[in-house]
C-alpha beads as a LAMMPS data file, in Angstrom:
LAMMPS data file: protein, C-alpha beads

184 atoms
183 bonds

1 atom types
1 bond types

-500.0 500.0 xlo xhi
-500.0 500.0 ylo yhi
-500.0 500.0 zlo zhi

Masses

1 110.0

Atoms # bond

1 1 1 -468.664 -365.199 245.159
2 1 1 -471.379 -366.395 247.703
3 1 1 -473.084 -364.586 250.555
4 1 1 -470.801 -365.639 253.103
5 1 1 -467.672 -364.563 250.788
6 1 1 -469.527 -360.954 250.658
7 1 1 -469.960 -361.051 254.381
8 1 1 -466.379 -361.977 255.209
9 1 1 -465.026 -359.105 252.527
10 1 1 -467.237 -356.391 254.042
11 1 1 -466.447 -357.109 257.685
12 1 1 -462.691 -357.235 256.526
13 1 1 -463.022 -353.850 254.665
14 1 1 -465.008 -352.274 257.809
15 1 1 -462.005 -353.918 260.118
16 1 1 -459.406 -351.522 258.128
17 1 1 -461.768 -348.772 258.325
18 1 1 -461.835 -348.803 262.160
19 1 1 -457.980 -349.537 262.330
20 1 1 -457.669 -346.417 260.257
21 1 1 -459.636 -344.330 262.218
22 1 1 -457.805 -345.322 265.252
23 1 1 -454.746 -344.447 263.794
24 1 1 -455.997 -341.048 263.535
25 1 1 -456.792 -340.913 259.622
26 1 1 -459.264 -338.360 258.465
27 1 1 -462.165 -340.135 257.519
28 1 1 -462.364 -337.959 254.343
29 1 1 -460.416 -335.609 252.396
30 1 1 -459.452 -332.491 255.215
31 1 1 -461.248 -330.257 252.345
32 1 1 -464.345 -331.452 253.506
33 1 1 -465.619 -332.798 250.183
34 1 1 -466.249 -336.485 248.781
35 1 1 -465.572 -336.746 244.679
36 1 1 -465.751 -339.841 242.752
37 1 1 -462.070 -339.159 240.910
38 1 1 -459.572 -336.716 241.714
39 1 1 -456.868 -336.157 238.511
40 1 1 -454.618 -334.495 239.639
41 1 1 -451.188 -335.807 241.553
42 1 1 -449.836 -333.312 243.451
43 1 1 -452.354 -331.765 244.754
44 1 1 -454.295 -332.142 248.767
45 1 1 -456.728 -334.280 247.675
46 1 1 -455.101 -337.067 246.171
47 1 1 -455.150 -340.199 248.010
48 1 1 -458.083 -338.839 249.816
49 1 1 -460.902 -339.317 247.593
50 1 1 -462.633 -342.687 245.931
51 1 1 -460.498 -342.959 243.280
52 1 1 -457.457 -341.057 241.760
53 1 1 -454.699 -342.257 239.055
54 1 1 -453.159 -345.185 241.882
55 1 1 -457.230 -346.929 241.483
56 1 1 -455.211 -348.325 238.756
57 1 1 -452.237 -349.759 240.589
58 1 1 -454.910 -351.057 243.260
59 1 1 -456.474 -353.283 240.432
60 1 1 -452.941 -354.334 239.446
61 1 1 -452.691 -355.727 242.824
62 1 1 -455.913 -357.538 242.801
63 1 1 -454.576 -358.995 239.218
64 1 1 -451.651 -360.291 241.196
65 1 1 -453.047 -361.647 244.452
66 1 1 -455.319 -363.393 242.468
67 1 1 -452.379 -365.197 240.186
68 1 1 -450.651 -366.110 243.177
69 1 1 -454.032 -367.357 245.301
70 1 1 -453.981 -369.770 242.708
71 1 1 -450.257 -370.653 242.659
72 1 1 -450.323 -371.053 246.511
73 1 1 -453.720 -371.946 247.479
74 1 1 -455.400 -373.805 244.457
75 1 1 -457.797 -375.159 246.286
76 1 1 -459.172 -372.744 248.467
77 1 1 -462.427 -371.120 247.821
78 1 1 -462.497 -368.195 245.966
79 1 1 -464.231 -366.183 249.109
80 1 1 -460.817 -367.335 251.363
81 1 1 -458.643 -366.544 248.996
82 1 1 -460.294 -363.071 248.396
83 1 1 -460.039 -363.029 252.073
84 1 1 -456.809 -363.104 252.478
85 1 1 -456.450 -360.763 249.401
86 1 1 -457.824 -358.173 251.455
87 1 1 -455.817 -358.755 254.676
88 1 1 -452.947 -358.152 252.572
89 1 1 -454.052 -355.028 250.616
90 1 1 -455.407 -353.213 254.212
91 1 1 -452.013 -354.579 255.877
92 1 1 -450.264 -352.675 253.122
93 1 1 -452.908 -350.001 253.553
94 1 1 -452.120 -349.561 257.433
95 1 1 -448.367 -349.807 256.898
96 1 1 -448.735 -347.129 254.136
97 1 1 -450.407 -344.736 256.531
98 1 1 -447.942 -345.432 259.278
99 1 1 -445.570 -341.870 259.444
100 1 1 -442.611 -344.571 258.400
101 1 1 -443.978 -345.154 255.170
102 1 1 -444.991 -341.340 254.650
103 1 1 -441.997 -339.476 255.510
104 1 1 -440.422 -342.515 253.280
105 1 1 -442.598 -340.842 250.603
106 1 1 -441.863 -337.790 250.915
107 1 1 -438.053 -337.923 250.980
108 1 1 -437.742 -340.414 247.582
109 1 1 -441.235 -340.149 245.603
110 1 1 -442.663 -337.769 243.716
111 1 1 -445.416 -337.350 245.973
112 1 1 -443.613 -334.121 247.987
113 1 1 -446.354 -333.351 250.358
114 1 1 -448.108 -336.699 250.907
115 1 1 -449.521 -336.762 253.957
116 1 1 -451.114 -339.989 253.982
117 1 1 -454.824 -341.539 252.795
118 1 1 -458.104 -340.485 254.072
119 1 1 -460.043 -343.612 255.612
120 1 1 -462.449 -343.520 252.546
121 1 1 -459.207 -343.303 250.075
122 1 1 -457.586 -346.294 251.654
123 1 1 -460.811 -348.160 251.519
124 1 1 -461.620 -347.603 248.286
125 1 1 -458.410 -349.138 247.640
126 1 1 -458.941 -351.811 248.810
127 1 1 -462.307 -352.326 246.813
128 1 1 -460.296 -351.795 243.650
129 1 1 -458.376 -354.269 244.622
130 1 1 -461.008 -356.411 244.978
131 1 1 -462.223 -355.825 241.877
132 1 1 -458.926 -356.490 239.915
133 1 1 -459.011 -359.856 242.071
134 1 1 -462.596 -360.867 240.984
135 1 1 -461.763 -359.867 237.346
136 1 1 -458.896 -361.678 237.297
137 1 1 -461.034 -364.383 237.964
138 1 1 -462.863 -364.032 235.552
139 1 1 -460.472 -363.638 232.603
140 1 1 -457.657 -365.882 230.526
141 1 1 -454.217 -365.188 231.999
142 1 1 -453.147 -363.548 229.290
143 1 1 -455.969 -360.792 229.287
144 1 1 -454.997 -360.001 232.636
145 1 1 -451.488 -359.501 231.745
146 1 1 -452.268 -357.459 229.120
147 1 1 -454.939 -355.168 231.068
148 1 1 -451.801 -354.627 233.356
149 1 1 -449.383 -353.850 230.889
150 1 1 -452.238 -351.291 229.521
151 1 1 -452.617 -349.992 232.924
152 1 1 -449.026 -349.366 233.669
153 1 1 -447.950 -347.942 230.613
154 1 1 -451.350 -345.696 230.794
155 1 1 -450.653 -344.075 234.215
156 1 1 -446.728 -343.662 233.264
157 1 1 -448.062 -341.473 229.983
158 1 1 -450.176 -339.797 231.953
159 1 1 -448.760 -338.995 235.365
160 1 1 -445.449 -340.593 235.259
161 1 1 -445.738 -342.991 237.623
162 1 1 -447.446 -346.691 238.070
163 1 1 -446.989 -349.078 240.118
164 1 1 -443.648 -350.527 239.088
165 1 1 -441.848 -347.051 239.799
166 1 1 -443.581 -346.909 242.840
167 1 1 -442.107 -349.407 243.969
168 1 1 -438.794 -349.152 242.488
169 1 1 -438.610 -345.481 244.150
170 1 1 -440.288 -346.875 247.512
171 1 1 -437.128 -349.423 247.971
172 1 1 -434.560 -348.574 245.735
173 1 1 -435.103 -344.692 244.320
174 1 1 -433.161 -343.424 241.546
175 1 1 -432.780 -339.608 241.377
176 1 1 -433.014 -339.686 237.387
177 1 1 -436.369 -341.347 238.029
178 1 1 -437.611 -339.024 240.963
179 1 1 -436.455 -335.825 238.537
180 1 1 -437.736 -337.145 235.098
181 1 1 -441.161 -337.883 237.531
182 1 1 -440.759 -334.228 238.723
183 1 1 -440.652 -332.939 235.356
184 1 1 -437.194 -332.349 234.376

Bonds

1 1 1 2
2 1 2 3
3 1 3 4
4 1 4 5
5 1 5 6
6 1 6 7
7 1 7 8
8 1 8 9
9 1 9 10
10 1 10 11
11 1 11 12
12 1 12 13
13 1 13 14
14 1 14 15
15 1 15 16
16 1 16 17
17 1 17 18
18 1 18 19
19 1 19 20
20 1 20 21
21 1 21 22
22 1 22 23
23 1 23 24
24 1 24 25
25 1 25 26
26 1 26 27
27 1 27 28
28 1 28 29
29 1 29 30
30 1 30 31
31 1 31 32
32 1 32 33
33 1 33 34
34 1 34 35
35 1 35 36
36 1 36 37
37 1 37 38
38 1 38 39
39 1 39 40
40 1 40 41
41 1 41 42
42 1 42 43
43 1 43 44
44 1 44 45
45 1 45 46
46 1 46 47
47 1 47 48
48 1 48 49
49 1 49 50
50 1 50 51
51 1 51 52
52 1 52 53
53 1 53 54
54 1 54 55
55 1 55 56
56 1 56 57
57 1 57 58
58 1 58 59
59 1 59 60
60 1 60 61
61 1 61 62
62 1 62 63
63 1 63 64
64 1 64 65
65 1 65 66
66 1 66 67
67 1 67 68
68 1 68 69
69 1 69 70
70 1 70 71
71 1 71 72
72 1 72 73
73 1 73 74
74 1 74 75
75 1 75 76
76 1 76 77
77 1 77 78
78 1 78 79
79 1 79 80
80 1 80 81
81 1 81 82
82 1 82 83
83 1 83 84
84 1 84 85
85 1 85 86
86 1 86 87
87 1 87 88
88 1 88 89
89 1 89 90
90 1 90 91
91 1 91 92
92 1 92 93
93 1 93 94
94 1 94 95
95 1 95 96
96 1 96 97
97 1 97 98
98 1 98 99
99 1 99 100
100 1 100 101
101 1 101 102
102 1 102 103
103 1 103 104
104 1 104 105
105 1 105 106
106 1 106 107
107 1 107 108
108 1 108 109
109 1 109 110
110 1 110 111
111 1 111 112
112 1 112 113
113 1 113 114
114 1 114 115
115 1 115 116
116 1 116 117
117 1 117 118
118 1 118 119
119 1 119 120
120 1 120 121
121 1 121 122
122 1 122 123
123 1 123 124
124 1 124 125
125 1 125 126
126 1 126 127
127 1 127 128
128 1 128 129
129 1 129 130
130 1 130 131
131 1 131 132
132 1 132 133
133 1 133 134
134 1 134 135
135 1 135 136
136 1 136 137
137 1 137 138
138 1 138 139
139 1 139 140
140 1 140 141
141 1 141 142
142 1 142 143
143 1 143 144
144 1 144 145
145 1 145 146
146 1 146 147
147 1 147 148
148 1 148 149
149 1 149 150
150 1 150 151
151 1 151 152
152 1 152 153
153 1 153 154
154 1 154 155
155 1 155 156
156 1 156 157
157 1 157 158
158 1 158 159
159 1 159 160
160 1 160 161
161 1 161 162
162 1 162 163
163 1 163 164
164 1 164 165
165 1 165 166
166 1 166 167
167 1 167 168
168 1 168 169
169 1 169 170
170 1 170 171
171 1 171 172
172 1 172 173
173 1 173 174
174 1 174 175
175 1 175 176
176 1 176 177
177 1 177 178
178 1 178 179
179 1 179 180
180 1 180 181
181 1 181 182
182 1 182 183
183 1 183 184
């Protein structure tokens, strides 16, 4: 990455900070405290600290944008194509924190009382995503594929949910997936 590349990521990531603020997202977690990882789902403070088990899907996504930067725009710097990385991820980030995409949450997720990211949360995000995308960079195909596969199958052990059941419950739920997430 060069200088400029830095410059253009960190004005994009302070762009979705102010958006997000104007939107009227807490800057922090409402608890009034800042923590480095927050474990447990279904609780007030996830999605409103640095990281939490979704840091995980938020790599996966930098894994992908990355794979299809180069499918779509082989020739474009790294820096631009990290750029646009990152206009997708706080697009998604925005959208997300729109009260569309949270009530859709709440009615067909397992995330019951989700009331959205903190400014710091969504952020954060996006760094993670920029660090699956400069990773990904970095790394044989293959590895990549295989630190997602790890990743998903991780997070559905441990929380049962990833990133391909979000999604799958975000457009198309199934109610044996939303009560096996639930526990039953």
């Amino acid at each position: 990455m060069t200088r400029k590349g830095w410059l253009v990521a960190a004005g994009l990531l302070a762009l979705l900070a102010a958006i997000l603020t104007l939107m009227g997202r807490p800057p922090i977690c409402p608890c009034g405290t800042v923590s480095l990882w927050h474990g447990t789902v279904q609780s007030n403070q996830n999605s409103q600290q640095i990281s939490d088990w979704y840091s995980f899907s938020h790599i996966i996504h930098g894994f992908i944008f990355f794979g299809l930067s180069r499918l779509l725009m082989p020739r474009a710097p790294l820096w631009a194509a990290l750029a646009v990385a990152i206009g997708i991820e706080g697009g998604w980030e925005i959208l997300e924190n729109s009260p569309i995409i949270i009530d859709r949450y709440r009615e067909v997720t397992m995330a019951y009382g989700y009331s959205g990211d903190s400014v710091l949360n969504s952020v954060s995000d996006a760094a993670f995503m920029m660090l699956g995308f400069l990773a990904a960079s970095r790394m044989r195909w293959w590895a990549t594929v295989v630190i997602a596969l790890v990743f998903e199958l991780f997070t559905l052990w441990a929380i049962r949910d990833n990133l391909t059941l979000n999604v799958l419950m975000l457009v198309s739920p199934v109610e044996a997936v939303k009560e096996w997430q639930a526990g039953g």
